[in-house]
C-alpha positions, -999 to +999 in steps of 0.1 A: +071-696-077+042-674-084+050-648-065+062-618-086+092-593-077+072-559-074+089-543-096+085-566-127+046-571-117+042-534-118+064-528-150+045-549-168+011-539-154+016-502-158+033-515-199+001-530-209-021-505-192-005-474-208-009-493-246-046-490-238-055-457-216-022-441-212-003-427-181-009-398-161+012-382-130-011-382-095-020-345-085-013-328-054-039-308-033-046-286-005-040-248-006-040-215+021-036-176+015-011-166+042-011-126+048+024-111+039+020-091+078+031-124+093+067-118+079+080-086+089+115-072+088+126-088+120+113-126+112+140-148+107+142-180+094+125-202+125+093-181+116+067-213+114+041-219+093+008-248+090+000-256+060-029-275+054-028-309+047-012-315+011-030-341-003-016-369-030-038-386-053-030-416-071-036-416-111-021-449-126-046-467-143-050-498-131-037-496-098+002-498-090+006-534-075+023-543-041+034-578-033+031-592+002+056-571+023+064-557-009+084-515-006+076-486-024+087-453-017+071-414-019+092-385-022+079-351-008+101-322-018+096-285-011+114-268-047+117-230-042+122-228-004+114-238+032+126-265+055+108-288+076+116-282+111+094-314+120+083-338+102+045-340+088+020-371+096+016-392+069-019-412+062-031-432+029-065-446+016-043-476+002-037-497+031-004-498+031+020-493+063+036-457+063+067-449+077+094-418+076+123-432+060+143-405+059+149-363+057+172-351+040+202-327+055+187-293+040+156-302+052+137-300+019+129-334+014+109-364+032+110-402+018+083-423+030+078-458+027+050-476+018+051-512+026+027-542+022+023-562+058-003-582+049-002-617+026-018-605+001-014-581-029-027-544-023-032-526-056-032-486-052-061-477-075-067-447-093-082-422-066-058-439-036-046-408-016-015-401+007-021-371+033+013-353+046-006-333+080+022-310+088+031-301+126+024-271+143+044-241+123+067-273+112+074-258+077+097-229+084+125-211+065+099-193+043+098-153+057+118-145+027+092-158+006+062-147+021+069-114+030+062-098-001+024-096-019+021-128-045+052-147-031+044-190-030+054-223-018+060-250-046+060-289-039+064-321-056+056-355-051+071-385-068+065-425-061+089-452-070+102-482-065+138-467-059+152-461-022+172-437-029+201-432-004+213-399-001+178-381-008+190-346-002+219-356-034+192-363-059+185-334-084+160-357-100+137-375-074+132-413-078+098-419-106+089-445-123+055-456-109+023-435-109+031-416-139+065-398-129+070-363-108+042-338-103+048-305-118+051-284-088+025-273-068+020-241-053+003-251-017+008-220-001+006-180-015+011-150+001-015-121+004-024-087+023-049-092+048-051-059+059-059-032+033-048+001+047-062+030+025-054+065+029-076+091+008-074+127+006-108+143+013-109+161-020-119+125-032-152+125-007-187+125-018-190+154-009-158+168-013-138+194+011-143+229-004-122+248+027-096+272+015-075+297+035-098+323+039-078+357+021-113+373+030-108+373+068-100+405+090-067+391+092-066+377+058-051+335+054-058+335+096-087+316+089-101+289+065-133+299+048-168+288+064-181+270+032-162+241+035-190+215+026-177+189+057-165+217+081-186+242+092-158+262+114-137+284+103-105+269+125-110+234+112-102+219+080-109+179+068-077+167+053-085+129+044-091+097+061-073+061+073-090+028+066-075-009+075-102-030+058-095-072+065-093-094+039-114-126+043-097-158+043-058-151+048-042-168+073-021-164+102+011-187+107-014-214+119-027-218+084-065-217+102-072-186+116-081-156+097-056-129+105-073-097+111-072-060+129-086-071+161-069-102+163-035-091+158-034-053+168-013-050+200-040-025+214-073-013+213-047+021+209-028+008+190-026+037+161-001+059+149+008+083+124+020+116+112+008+144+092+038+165+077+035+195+056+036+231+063+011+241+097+008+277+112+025+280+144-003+265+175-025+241+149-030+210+160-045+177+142-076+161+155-086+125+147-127+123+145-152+093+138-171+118+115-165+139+085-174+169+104-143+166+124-166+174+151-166+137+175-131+134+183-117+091+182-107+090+220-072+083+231-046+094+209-072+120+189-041+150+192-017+153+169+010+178+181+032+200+166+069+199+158+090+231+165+098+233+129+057+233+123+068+207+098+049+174+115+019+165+137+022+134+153-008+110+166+004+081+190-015+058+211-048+067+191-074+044+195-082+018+162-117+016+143-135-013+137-123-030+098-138-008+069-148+023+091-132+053+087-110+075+110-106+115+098-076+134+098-085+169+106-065+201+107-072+226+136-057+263+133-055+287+161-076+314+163-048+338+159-039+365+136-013+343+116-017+333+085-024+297+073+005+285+051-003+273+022+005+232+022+000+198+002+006+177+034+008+137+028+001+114+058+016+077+070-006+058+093+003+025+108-013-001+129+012-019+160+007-056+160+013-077+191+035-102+179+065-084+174+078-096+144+051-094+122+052-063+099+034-029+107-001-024+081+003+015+068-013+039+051+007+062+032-005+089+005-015+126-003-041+147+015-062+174+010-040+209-003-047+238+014-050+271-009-060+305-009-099+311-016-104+345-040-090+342-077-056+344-094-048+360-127-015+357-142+002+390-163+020+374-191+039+404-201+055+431-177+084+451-185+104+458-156+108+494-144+145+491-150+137+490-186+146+520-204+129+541-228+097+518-214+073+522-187+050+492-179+016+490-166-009+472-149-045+478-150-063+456-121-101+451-119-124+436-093-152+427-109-167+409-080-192+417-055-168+417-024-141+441-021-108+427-021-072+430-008-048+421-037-013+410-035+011+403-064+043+382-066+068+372-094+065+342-117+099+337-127+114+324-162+127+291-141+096+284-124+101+298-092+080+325-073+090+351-051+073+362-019+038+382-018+029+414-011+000+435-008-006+459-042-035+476-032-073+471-021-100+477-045-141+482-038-162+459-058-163+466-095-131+485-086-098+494-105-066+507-108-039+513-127-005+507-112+030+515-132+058+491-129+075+520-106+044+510-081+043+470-087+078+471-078+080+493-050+056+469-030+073+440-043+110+447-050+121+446-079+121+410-101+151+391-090+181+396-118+196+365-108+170+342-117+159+363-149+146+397-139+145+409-183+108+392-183+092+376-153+057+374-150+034+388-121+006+368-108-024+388-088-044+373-064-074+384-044-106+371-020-129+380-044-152+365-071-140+380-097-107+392-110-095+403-139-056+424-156-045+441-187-010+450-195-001+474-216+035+498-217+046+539-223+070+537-251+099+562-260+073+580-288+046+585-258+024+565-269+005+537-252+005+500-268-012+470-254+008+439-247-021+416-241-062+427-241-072+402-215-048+382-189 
């Protein structure tokens, strides 16, 4: 006759307990980063992970009481996603018995008993814990969360003294011991643990100077010798590729750090592509220095497409995390010119397991430009003007003397091809009328808006410098701006 039903011993334990202190839900514990690369495109749905153990931790003050042979029952449920494929290993402090009583059919949920085999009461105290350990990669159905930076895995835990039935049926788990339903828990995050960085060398300390040298005996064939990391005039430092680890993320075994040289498929593993505009013969050359002058090993070539659009590196041999690889340019020593090009760069890293996603590096390098200086003429009347004759009055006040060539800036933005106008000595002029612009340039394009382009002049020099001024129908001469 003294032996109380569990349910009214508790009720009324847990009543005069929260008049006093008050109720709180238990906590759950037990976190891991898990890198995003574990869940490429081509996971699917039996892609496993470990989580480490999630840990339960009683909070009912007082204890929750359990009569001899006495039932109560924990609910585990995953809330935004994931199934367990097997079922975790259950452990408690309390000294009750532990048994799975059930799973239910979407495989979100796990019931566990906890029952009392001994002859006396067992009171769960405040600081009690229950331990899910989950299998090997038994919590899968989760690519679709994980794949993407900041994704996470939510749980909650509920006890009670309900069995409910048809587990995977209840919206609202069982709770009404230990404080009611944890808020749910986010035991497992995604993260990047490979940083791949892709900089263009204009960002170095010291910064690439090169320039498409206009100065050369075949002027744009070469780059200019000054560069500050190249010291050739056929080489040019576009940028560099970094894969940096991130301490502490996980691969799928929730344990091991995942990291370049544990997951690259191998030590050549590299790849990439340079794309831009490249004169016909350059190559690309991968280095270990700035200098571009210690080529990687394997792989170090990029070659050239037939539309000298792309230079592709394959096979190329990986850097240890955090160390640099350069992507450098080499021209021919031909009498071609250099194109002018803002090329941008993807480089990725192949991974042994096959499904886990590719780290790349993707961004801008360094632009390749004419050296020398480039003045704009704002106003030009074009020869076809009548009553009008326009002028242009060139000077090369530089030390060096200079080729210069002229094209047209058009109303819409656009430019037209560039000629050679004429070569002056340094501290040179001359005057050239828009009869003479025009007959080494052709005349502006009407179609795009040949009433009032403007001409831009260009030359290897150090200094360069334009006036404008026009012949009109009185003969006399009036500026149209002092300076350009």
């Amino acid at each position: 006759m003294k032996k109380r039903n569990l349910v009214l011993r508790t009720a009324i334990a847990t009543a005069i307990l929260a008049m006093a202190a008050g109720v709180q839900a238990g906590s759950l514990s037990g976190f891991v980063n898990f890198a995003t690369e574990n869940f490429g495109a081509t996971s699917t749905a039996a892609t496993g992970i470990t989580p480490v153990p999630l840990v339960y931790t009683f909070a009912t003050p007082g204890g929750i009481v359990v009569n001899p042979a006495g039932v109560i029952y924990y609910y585990l449920r995953l809330t935004n996603g994931g199934t367990f494929a097997a079922s975790p290993t259950f452990t408690t402090t309390s000294g009750l018995t532990l048994a799975v009583a059930a799973t239910s059919v979407d495989k979100s949920t796990i019931k566990v008993s906890l029952t009392n085999g001994t002859g006396a009461n067992i009171v769960i105290g405040v600081g009690n814990t229950l331990t899910a350990t989950s299998a090997a990669l038994g919590l899968t159905g989760v690519n679709t969360i994980m794949n993407t930076v900041g994704g996470g895995l939510f749980a909650t835990v509920s006890i009670a003294t309900t069995n409910a039935a048809a587990i995977e049926l209840v919206n609202t788990l069982p709770a009404d011991l230990d404080g009611g339903t944890t808020a749910g828990f986010n035991f497992a995050a995604a993260k990047q643990a490979i940083t791949p960085t892709l900089t263009s060398s204009a960002a170095f300390v010291p910064a690439e100077t090169a320039k498409i040298d206009l100065s050369a005996v075949s002027p744009g064939s070469r780059f200019t010798s000054t560069g500050t990391l190249t010291s050739s005039a056929t080489l040019a430092n576009l940028g560099s590729v970094t894969f940096t680890d991130v301490a502490g993320i996980k691969k799928t075994d929730g344990a091991t750090d995942y990291t370049i040289a544990g997951t690259w498929a191998t030590a050549t593993s590299l790849s990439g592509t340079v794309t831009g505009v490249f004169k016909t013969g350059a190559t690309g050359l991968l280095t270990t220095n700035t200098t571009c002058a210690a080529a990687i090993g394997a792989g170090s070539v990029g070659a050239l497409n037939a539309g000298l659009t792309t230079l592709t590196f394959t096979a190329a041999s990986i850097a240890a995390t955090n160390v640099p690889t350069y992507i450098c340019y080499v021209a021919p020593a031909t009498v071609g010119a250099i194109p002018l090009t803002a090329p941008t760069a993807s480089f990725s890293i192949a991974k042994a397991t096959a499904t886990d996603a590719a780290s790349t590096a993707a961004g801008a390098l360094y632009s390749l430009v004419n050296n020398g200086q480039t003045v704009d003429v704002r106003s030009y009347i074009p020869a076809v003007t009548p009553g009008y004759t326009s002028f242009v009055r060139v000077i090369n006040s530089g030390a060096v003397s200079a080729a210069i060539t002229g094209q047209w800036l058009y109303q819409d933005g656009t430019t037209s091809a560039a000629a050679a106008l004429t070569t002056l000595p340094a501290g040179g002029a001359a005057t050239l009328s828009s009869a003479q612009v025009e007959t080494a340039l052709g005349a502006p394009n009407a179609a795009i808006g040949a009433n009032r382009p403007r001409l831009r002049l260009t030359g290897p020099t150090n200094g360069l410098q334009a006036q404008s001024f026009f012949l009109n129908p009185g003969n006399s001469f009036s500026t149209m701006h002092g300076s350009d």
